[in-house]
MMTF fields as JSON, N, C-alpha, C and O atoms, coordinates in Angstrom:
{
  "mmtfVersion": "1.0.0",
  "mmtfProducer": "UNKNOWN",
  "numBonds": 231,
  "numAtoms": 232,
  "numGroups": 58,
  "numChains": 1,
  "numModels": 1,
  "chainsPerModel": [1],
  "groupsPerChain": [58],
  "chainIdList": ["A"],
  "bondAtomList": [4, 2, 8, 6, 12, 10, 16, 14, 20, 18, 24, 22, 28, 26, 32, 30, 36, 34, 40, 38, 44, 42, 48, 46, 52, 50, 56, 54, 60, 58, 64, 62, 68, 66, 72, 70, 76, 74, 80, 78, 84, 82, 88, 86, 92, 90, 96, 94, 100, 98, 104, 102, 108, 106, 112, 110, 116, 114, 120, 118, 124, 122, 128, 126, 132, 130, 136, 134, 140, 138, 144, 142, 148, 146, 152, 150, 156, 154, 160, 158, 164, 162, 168, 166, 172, 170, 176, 174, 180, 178, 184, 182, 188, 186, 192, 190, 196, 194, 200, 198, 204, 202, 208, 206, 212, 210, 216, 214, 220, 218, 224, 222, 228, 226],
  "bondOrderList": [1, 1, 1, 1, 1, 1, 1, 1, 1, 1, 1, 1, 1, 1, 1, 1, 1, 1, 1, 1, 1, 1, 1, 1, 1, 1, 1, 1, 1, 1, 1, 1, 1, 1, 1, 1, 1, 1, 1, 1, 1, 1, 1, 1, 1, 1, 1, 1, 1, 1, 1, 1, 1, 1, 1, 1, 1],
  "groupList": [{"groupName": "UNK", "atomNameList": ["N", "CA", "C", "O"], "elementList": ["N", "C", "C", "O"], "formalChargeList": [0, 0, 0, 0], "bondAtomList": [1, 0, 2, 1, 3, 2], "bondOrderList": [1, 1, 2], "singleLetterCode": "X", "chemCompType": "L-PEPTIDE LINKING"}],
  "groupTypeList": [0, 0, 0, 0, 0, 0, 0, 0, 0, 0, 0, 0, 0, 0, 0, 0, 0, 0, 0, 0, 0, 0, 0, 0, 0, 0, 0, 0, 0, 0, 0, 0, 0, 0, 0, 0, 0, 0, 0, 0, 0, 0, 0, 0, 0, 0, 0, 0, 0, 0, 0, 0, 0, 0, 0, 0, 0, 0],
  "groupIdList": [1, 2, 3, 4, 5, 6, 7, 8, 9, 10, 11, 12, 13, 14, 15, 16, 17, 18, 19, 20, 21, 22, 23, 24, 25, 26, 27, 28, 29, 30, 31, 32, 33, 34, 35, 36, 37, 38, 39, 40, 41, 42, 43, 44, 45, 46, 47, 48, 49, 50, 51, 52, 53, 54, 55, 56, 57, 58],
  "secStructList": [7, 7, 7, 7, 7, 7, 7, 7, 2, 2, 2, 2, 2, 2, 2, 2, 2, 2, 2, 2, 2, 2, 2, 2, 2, 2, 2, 2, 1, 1, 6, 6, 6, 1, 7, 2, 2, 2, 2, 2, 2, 2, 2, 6, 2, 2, 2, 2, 2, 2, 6, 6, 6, 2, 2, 2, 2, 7],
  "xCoordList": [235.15, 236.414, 236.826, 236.722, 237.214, 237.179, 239.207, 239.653, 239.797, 241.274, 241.413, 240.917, 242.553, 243.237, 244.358, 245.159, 244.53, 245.789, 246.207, 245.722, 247.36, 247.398, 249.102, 250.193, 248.946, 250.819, 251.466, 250.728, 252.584, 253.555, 254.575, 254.5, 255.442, 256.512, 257.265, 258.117, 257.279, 258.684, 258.003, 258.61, 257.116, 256.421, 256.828, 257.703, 256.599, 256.772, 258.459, 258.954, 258.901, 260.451, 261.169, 261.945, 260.618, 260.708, 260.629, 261.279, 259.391, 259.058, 259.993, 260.111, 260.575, 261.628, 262.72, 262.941, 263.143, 264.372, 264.345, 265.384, 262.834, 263.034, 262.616, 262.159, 262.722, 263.101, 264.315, 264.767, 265.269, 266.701, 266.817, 266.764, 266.931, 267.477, 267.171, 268.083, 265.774, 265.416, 266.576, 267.118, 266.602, 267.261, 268.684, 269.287, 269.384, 270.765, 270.619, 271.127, 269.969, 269.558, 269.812, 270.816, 268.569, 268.809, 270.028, 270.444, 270.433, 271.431, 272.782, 273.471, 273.075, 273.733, 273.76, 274.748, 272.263, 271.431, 271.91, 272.869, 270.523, 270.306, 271.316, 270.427, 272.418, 273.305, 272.611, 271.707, 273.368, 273.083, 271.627, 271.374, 270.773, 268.808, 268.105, 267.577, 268.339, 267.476, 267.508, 268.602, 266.552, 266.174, 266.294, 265.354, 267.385, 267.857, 266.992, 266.273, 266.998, 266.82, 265.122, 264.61, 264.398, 262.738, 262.877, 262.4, 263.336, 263.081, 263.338, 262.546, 264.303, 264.682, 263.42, 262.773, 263.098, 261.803, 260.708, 259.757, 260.536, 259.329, 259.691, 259.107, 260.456, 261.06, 261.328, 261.478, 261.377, 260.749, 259.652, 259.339, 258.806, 257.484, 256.636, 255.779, 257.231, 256.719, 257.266, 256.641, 258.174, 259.238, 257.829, 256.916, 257.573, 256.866, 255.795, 255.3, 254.684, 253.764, 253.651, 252.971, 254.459, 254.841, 254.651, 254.055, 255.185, 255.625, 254.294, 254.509, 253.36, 251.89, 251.112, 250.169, 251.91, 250.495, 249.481, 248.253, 250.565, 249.974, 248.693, 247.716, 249.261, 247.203, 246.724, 245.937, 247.025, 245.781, 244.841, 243.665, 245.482, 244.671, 243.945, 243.128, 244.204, 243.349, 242.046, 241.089],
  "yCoordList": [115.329, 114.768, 113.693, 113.726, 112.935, 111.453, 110.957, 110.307, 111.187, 110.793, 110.028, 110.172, 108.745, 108.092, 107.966, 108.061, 107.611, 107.781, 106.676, 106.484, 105.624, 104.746, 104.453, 104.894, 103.848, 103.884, 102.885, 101.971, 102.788, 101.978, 101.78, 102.589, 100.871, 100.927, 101.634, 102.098, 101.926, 103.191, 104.249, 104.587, 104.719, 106.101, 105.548, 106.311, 104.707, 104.718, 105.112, 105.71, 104.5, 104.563, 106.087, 106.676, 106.544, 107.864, 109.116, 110.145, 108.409, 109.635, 109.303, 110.313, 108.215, 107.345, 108.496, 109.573, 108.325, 109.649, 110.433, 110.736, 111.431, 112.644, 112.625, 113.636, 111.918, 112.051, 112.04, 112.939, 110.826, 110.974, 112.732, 113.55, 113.054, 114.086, 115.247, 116.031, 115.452, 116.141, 116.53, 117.572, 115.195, 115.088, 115.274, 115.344, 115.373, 115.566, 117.254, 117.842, 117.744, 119.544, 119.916, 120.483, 119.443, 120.058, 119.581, 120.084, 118.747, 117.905, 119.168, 119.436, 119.868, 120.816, 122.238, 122.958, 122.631, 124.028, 124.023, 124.551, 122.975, 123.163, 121.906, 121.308, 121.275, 120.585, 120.52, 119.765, 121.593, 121.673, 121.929, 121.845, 122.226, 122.77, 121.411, 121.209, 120.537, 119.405, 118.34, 118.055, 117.867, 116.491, 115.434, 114.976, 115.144, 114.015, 112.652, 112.084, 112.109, 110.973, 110.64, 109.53, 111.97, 111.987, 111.805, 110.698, 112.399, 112.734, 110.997, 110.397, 110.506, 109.194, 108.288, 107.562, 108.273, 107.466, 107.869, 107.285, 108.998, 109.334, 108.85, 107.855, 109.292, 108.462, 107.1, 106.804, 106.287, 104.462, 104.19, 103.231, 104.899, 104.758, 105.176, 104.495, 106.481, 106.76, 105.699, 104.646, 105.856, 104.055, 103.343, 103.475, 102.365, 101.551, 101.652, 100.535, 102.857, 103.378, 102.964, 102.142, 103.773, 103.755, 102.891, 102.911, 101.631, 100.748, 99.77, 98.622, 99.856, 99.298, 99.806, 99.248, 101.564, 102.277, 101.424, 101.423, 100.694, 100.056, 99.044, 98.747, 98.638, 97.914, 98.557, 97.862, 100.011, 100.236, 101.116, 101.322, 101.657, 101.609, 101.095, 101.744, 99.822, 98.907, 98.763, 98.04],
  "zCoordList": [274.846, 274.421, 275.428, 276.654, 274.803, 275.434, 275.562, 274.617, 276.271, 275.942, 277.07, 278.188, 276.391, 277.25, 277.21, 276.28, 278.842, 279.157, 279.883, 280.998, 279.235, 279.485, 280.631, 280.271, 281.627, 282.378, 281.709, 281.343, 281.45, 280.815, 281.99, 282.915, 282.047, 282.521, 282.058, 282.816, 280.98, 280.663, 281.454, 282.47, 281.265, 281.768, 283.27, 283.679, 284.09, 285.349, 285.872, 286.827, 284.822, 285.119, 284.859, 285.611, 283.467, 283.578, 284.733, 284.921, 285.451, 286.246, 287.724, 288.417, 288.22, 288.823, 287.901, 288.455, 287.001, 286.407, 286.995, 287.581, 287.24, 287.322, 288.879, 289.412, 289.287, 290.919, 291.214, 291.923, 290.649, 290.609, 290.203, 291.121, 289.18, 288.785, 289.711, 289.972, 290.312, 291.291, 292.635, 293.006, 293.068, 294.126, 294.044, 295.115, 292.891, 292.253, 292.53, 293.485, 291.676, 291.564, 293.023, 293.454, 293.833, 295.542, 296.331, 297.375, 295.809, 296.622, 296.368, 297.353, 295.045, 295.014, 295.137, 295.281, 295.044, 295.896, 297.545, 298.107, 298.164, 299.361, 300.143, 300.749, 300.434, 300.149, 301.804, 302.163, 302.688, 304.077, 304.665, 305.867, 303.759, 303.898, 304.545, 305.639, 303.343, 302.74, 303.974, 304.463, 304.378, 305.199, 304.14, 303.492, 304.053, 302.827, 303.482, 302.659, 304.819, 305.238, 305.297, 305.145, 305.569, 305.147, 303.725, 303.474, 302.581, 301.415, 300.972, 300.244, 301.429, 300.719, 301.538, 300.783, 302.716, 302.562, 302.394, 302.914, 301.606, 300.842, 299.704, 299.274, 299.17, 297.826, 297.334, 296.149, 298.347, 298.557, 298.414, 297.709, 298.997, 299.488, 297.809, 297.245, 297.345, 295.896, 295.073, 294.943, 294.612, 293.751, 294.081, 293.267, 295.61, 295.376, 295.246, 295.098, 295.194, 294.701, 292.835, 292.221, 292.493, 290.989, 290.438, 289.361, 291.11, 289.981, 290.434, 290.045, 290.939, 291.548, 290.441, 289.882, 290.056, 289.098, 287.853, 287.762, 286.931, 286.341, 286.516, 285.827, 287.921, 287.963, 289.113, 289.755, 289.714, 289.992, 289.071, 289.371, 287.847, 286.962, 286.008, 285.354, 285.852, 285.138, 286.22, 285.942]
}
């Protein structure tokens, strides 16, 4: 079985959502836990990952 799977910009942006939304969830769990200031430059660093995805899969 042969499937493809192709990235879109919506799909990139989507998954950009569900990082927002992620970080909303813990932000009201672990409020005082969370290393907010690592998490947000991991979270730059993915963003600009992401939005590259499209040609490093071509």
């Amino acid at each position: 079985m042969n499937l493809e799977f192709r990235v879109t910009k919506k799909f990139v942006n989507e998954l950009l959502d569900v990082l927002d939304e992620l970080v909303k969830e813990i932000r009201r769990e672990e409020k005082k836990k969370y290393p907010y200031a690592e998490w947000k430059r991991k979270r730059e660093l993915v963003k600009k990952r992401l939005r590259k995805l499209p040609e490093y899969v071509r």
